[in-house]
Residue, then its C-alpha position, 0 to 999 in steps of 0.5 A: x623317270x621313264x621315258x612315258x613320264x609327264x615332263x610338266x613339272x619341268x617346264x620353266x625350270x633350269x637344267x641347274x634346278x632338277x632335282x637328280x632323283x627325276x634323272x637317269x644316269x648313264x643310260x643307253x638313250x635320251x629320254x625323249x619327253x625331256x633330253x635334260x633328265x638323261x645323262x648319256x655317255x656323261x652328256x646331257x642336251x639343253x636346248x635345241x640350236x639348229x634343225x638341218x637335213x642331217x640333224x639336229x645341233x643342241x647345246x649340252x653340257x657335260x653333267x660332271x664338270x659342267x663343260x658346255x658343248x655343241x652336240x649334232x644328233x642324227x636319228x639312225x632311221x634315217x641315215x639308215x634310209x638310203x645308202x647316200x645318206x649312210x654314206x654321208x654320216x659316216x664321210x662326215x664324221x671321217x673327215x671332220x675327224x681330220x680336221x684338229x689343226x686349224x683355229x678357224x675350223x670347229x673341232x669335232x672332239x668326240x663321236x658316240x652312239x645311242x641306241x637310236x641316234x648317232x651323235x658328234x659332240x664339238x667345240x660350242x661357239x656363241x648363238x651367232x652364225x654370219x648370217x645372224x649379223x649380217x642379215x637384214x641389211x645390216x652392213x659390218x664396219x670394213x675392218x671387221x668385215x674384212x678380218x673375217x673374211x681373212x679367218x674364212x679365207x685361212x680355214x678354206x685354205x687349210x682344207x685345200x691343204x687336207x685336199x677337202x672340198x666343203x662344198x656348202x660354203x655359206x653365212x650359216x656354216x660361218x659361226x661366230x666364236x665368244x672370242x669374235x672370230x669365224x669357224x667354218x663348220x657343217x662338213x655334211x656335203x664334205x667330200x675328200x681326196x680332192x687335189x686341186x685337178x680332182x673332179x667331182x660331179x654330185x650336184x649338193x650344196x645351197x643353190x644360192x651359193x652354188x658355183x655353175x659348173x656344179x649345175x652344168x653336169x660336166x664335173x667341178x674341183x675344190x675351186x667350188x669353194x672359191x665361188x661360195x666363198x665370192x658370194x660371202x664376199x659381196x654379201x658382206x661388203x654390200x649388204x645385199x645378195x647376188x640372187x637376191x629375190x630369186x627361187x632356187x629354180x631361178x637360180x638355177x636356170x641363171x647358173x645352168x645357162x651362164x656363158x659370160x659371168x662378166x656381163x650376165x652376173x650383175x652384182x649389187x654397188x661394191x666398194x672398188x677393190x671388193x669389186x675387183x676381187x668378187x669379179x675374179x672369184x665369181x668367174x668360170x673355173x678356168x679364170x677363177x682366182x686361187x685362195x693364194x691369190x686371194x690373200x695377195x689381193x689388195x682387198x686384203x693389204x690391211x690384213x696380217x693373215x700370220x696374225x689373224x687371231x692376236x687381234x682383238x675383234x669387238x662383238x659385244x654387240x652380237x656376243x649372245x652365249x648360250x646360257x643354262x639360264x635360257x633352257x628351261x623348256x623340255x628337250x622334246x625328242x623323236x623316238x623311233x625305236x631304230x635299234x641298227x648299229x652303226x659300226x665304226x662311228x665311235x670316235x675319241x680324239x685327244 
């Protein structure tokens, strides 16, 4: 099937119903009218997941021995636009590359190129982001609560250590595992070679989740992270956000402008010790709090963090896996004809 071919006959058929004769194997690029008729590098896309700045996240599956994976696919035309976002492709891939060691991080496990598009083949989780079950006003029980901000708590830990800021902490790069544990991922705005004294100055990130030395133009460190990470914490045990109703614009401004988090940041109610811990995460870079500190917080006393993936989380109720059976629609794709190589992409980790 060429990629002028009508996909009509396949609307409403599962990726397990195509008949082979209407698919290519082994191609050099997605067939654009319908991913799900392409076999590339033994990968075929099923559904789309998320549409980001930088890509697009699709649920795939390995054609041969139906292993089910998650693939983020970036069009070459536009990475290729600007220098930075070149640069940002290729820091993603380097660094996320690094990072195998940690349960609490999703695993980029193979990177390869079309002749179009670049693409990082990872670990796939469940259809669930923090922000999926937490939005709405919908409040987790305490203990869950608190046990996954541990698991957060623990994966910022481990890219501290690999001396990487992630610099886009937030409830949508938080993804919920089928075994019911949290996996940082999206290292999009990722910058390495961040020790603890390290400054940076490029303004990136979620403005709502945004530490205000970042917008006050005097340079930040990894700490960054512990101030995203803060907002997480009230977001989770109250319900409610920091900024809630405001425009990026606001906040901004509020950031730009703070001179006393005490009193000039008002926080919805909190149980007390989530109180207390918040206050000491969303302050000044100077008085913040470390991740060390964190995790010796009373907030966290109940919490075994040698011990954190032995205990059995119940998410029967927000347990949505992706299914074959839900990807009956065509995979509708871009063609931009962008034939640039991308040298030093390809990448195959054990």
């Amino acid at each position: 099937m060429t990629q002028n071919s009508s996909n009509q006959s396949m609307n409403g058929i599962s990726p397990d119903n195509i008949d082979p004769q209407h698919m290519s194997f082994n191609t050099e690029e997605f067939n654009f009218n319908d991913a799900r008729l392409s076999v590339v590098h033994s990968f075929r896309l099923l559904k789309e997941i998320n549409n980001g700045s930088f890509g697009v996240v699709y649920f795939a599956e390995n054609y041969w021995n139906k292993e089910q994976v998650a693939i983020k696919v970036m069009r070459k035309k536009e990475v290729n636009r600007t220098p930075y976002l070149r640069h940002r492709a290729n820091e993603e891939r380097r660094i996320h590359s690094q990072l195998c060691y940690s349960p609490h991080i999703i695993r980029l496990r193979i990177c390869f190129t079309t002749t179009s598009r670049y693409c990082m083949m990872m670990d796939l989780a469940s259809q669930q982001t923090l922000f999926d079950v937490t939005t709405g006003g919908n409040v987790l029980g305490t203990n869950v609560a608190k046990h996954w901000l541990a698991e957060i708590c623990a994966g910022l830990q481990y890219l501290q250590e690999s001396n990487i800021a992630h610099r886009d902490i937030k409830r949508e790069n938080m993804l919920l595992s089928t075994t019911g544990h949290m996996k940082i991922s999206d290292f999009g705005f990722a910058k390495s070679e961040m020790t603890a004294t390290q400054r940076t100055r490029t303004v990136c990130g979620t403005s709502a989740c945004m530490s205000p030395e970042v917008f006050k133009g005097e340079g930040y460190t990894r700490a960054t992270d512990v101030w995203s990470f803060g907002i997480i914490v009230v977001e989770l045990m109250s319900g409610s956000s920091v900024f809630r109703g405001m425009g990026r614009d606001k906040i901004k401004a509020t950031l730009k402008s703070l001179e006393d988090c005490a009193t000039q940041l008002q926080l919805p109610p909190l149980p007390e010790d989530a109180c207390n811990l918040a206050r000491k995460m969303l302050c000044f870079e100077i008085s913040r709090i470390s991740l060390e500190e964190i995790e010796k917080h009373h907030f966290f006393s109940s919490i075994q963090f040698d011990k954190l993936l032995s205990k059995s989380i119940d998410v029967s109720e927000n347990d949505t896996v992706w299914s074959k059976s839900d990807c009956t629609e065509p995979v509708v794709m871009v063609d931009d004809g962008d034939e640039n190589p991308f040298e030093g992409f390809d990448l195959h980790l054990d």
